[in-house]
Each structure stands twice: as structure tokens, then as C-alpha cells.
N, C-alpha and C positions, 0 to 999 in steps of 0.2 A: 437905310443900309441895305446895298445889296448881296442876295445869297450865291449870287454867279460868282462861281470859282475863275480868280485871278490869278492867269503861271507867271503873270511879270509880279504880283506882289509875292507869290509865294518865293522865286528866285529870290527878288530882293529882303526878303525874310529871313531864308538861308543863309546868303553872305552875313547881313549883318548878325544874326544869331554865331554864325563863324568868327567872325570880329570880336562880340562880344566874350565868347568864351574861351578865344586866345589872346584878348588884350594887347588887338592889333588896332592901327589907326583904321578909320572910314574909309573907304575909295573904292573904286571900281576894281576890282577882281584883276581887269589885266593890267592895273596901275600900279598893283599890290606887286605881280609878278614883278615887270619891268621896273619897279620902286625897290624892292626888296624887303616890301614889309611881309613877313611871314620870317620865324623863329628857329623851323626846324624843317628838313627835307618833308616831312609827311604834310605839313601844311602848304610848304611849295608844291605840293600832289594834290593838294584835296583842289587851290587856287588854280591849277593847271585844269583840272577835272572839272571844275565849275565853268570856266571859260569855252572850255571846248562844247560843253551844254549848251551854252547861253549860245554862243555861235552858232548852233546846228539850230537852236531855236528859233533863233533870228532867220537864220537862209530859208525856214521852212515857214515862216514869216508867223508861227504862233504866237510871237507878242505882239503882234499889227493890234489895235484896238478895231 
């Protein structure tokens, strides 16, 4: 097992910890959005707020392996 800090497992951590504790179905984040799985406006806040992360992560290519 390695000790090198992973940000694609830690994002994919988050969401799914996000899922799990609103007792939302699995999927990708902007799935969620455009699906409509989230319960309450602050949850369509936090899925907005996670996507625009993962976006800025991606363009600055910090999840490249």
C-alpha cells in the first residue's frame, strides 16, 4: 500500500461519503446535478461546489496520474 496522497481518491471519497450521508444514489457529481438526485437546494450547492472543483482540477490536470 502506498503512502502517496491520492486527490482523485480523496475527491472520490468525498462525493461518495456525500451520498452516503444523504442517501443519495452513486453517480458522478454532474450526473447528480443534471439527474436531479440531491433532496434539498443546499445539496444542489454542495454538487455544484464539488463539480466546479473537480473541473478546475482536471484543467490544471492535478488528477493526470
Amino acid at each position: 500500500m502506498s503512502s502517496k496522497f491520492d486527490l482523485m481518491d480523496t475527491m472520490t471519497d468525498a462525493l461518495n461519503d456525500f451520498y452516503n450521508k444523504n442517501d443519495l444514489d452513486h453517480c458522478c457529481a454532474l450526473e447528480s446535478l443534471m439527474g436531479g438526485n440531491y433532496k434539498t437546494p443546499e445539496q444542489r450547492e454542495w454538487l455544484e461546489s464539488f463539480s466546479e472543483t473537480w473541473e478546475k482540477l482536471q484543467d490544471a490536470r492535478w488528477l493526470d496520474d
